[in-house]
N, C-alpha and C positions, 0 to 999 in steps of 0.2 A: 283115419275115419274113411270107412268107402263112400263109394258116391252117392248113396241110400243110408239115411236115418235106418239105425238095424231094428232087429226084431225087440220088440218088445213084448211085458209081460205082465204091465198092469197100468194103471192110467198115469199116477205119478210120473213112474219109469217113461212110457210115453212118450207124454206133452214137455218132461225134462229132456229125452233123446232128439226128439223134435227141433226144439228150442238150441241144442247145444249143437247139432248139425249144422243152421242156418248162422248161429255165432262163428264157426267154424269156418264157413264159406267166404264171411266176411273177412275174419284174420287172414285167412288163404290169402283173398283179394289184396294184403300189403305184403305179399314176402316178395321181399328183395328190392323193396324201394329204398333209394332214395330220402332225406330228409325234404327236399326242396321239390323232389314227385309226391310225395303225400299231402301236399297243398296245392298242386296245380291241380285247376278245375275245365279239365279241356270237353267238358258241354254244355248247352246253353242254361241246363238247370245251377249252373254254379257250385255243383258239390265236389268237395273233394274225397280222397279213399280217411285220410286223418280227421276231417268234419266229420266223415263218417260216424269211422269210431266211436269217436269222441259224444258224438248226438245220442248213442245205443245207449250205451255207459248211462250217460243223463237219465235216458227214458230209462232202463231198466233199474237204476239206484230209485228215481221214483216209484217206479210201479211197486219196487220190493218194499220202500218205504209206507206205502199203502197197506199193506198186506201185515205188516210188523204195526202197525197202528198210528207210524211214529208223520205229526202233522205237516202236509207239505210245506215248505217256504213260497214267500211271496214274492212272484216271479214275473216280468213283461215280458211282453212280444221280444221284444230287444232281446232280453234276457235266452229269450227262447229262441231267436234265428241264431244269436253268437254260441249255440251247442252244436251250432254245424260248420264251426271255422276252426282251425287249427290255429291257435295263434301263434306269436311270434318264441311266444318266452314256453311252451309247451312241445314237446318232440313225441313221432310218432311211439318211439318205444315206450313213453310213459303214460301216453292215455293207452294204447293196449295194454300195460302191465293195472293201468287203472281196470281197464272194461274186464278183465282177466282175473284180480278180485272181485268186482259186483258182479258176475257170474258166477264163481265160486259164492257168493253171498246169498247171490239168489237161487243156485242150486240149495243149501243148507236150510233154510225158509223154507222152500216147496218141499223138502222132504221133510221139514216136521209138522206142517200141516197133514192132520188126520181125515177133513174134512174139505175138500176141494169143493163144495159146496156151500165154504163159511160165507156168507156177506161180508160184502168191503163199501164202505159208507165212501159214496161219491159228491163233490158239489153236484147243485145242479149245473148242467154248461151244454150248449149244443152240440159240441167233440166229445160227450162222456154218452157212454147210455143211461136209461134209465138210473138214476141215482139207488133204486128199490133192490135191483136189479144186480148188480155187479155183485160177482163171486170170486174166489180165487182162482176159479176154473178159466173164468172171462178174462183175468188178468194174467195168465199163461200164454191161451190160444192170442189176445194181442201178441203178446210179447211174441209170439212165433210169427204172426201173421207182420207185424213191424219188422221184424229181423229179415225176415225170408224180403221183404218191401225193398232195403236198403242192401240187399245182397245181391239185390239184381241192378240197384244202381251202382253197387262194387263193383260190378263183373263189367259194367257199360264202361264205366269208369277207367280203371285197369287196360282194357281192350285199347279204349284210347290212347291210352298214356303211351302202351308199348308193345299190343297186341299179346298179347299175352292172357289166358282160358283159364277158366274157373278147375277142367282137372287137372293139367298138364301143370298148374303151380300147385294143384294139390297133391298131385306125386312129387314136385320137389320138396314142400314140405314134409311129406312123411319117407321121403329116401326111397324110393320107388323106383325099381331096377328100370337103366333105360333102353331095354329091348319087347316092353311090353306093349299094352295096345296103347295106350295113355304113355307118352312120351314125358318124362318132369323138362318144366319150361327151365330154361339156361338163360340168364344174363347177357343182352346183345351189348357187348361194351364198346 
């Protein structure tokens, strides 16, 4: 993927190009960790790049479940800060292979809505808008506006761990010859 969401050609296409860019930048933000670096949290917000993960996954298997009609479960705070811990008995590759289906899931859902203007029945709650209000359109541009949110706490992240840049490990993931302008980041072993 280049460093720019490409062109698009219709809203769908889009706010899905959008959406899957900013997914994108986050999976960047784990290549080449580490099982025991995708839980170190070396800044004061406590997050790690496998929290990360793991917390998208959560929100976007919710958001799609909205959208499919299907009603959410009954969840605590508790419930809701432990989607940002990598536990012990969970490894990075499996909640990305998780986040990497409910993306695929929710790419398939957005593209067979015809109407991006359907209503999506919300409780009421202070963290929701209007309840009246909520469309599938609203539950996209979040989902880009959360993604691109937790991309920039990857990127902080990452930086820390091992200084290591959001393009330079995005040319090592996609094989990106290294005499270009973006150098792919190399393993400091």
């Amino acid at each position: 993927m280049p460093l720019n969401a490409p062109l698009i050609r219709s809203e769908h296409e889009g706010l899905l190009a959008f959406l899957e860019h900013q997914r994108e930048a986050v999976r960047n933000a784990t290549y080449g960790l580490r099982e025991d670096q995708a839980r170190l949290r070396p800044t004061p917000s406590g997050l790690s790049l496998g929290g990360l993960v793991k917390h998208l996954e959560d929100a976007e298997r919710g958001w799609t479940d909205r959208i499919l009609g299907v009603p959410p479960s009954e969840t605590s705070f508790d419930d809701y800060m432990a989607s940002f811990v990598l536990s012990e008995d969970e490894t990075l590759a499996a909640v990305l292979l998780q986040y990497g289906e409910t993306c695929a899931r929710t790419d398939a859902v957005v593209s067979g809505v015809e109407d991006l203007g359907r209503r999506i029945p919300l409780p009421e709650a202070p963290w929701f808008p209007d309840p009246e209000d909520c469309t599938v359109r609203w539950i996209l541009l979040h989902l880009i506006e959360e993604t691109a949110r937790h991309a920039g706490h990857a990127d902080i992240i990452r930086e820390a761990l091992d200084g290591a840049l959001s393009g330079p490990l995005m040319a090592a993931v996609e094989g990106w010859p290294g005499d270009g302008w973006v150098k792919p980041w190399q393993p400091t072993t």
